[in-house]
C-alpha positions in Angstrom: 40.1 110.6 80.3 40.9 106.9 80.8 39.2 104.4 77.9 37.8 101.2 79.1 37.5 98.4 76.7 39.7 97.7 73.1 37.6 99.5 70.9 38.9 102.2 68.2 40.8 105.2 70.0 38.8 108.0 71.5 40.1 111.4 70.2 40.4 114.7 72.2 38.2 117.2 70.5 40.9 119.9 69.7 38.7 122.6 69.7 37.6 122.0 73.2 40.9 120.6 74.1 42.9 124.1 72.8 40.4 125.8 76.2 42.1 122.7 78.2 39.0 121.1 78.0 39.4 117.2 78.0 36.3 115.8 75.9 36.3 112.8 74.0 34.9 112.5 70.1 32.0 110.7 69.1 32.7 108.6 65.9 29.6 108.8 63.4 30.1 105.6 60.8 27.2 106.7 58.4 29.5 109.8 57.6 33.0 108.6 58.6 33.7 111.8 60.7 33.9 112.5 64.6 32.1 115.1 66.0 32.1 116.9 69.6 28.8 117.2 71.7 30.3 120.0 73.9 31.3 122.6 71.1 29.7 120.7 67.8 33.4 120.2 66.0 32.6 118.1 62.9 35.6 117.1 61.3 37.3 113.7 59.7 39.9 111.6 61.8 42.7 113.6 59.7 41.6 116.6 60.3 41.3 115.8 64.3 45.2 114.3 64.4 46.4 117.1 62.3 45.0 119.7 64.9 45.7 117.6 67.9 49.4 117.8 66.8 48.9 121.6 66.6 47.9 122.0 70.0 50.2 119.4 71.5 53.1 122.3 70.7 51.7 123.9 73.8 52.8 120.5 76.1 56.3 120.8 74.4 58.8 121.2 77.1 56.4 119.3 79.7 59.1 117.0 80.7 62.2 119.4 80.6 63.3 121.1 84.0 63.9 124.9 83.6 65.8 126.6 86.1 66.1 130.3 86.3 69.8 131.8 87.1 70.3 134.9 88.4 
């Protein structure tokens, strides 16, 4: 999902993210935590990175070209 304006960086919500879902987080300031409408993933901005990283393992040869020899 594209993010208009300069505000602080929207995070993928990993939980819906790990079903290849593509939802953003809501921030909440009042209890410094972002949260997910779609699944209701409560969690604080180092909890989201850490499990962002997790999933990203899955993208990990995105850019390589595999060929298959016979």
């Amino acid at each position: 999902m594209a993010q208009s304006g300069k505000g602080k960086l929207n995070y993928r919500c990993p939980m819906c993210f790990m079903r290849d879902l593509d939802i953003d987080m809501f921030y909440d300031k009042d209890k410094k935590e972002y949260y997910c409408i779609r699944c209701q993933y409560v969690g604080p901005e180092e909890d989201v990175l850490a499990k962002n990283e997790l999933i990203r393992i899955k993208y990990g040869r995105m850019y390589d070209r595999i060929t298959f020899d016979d």
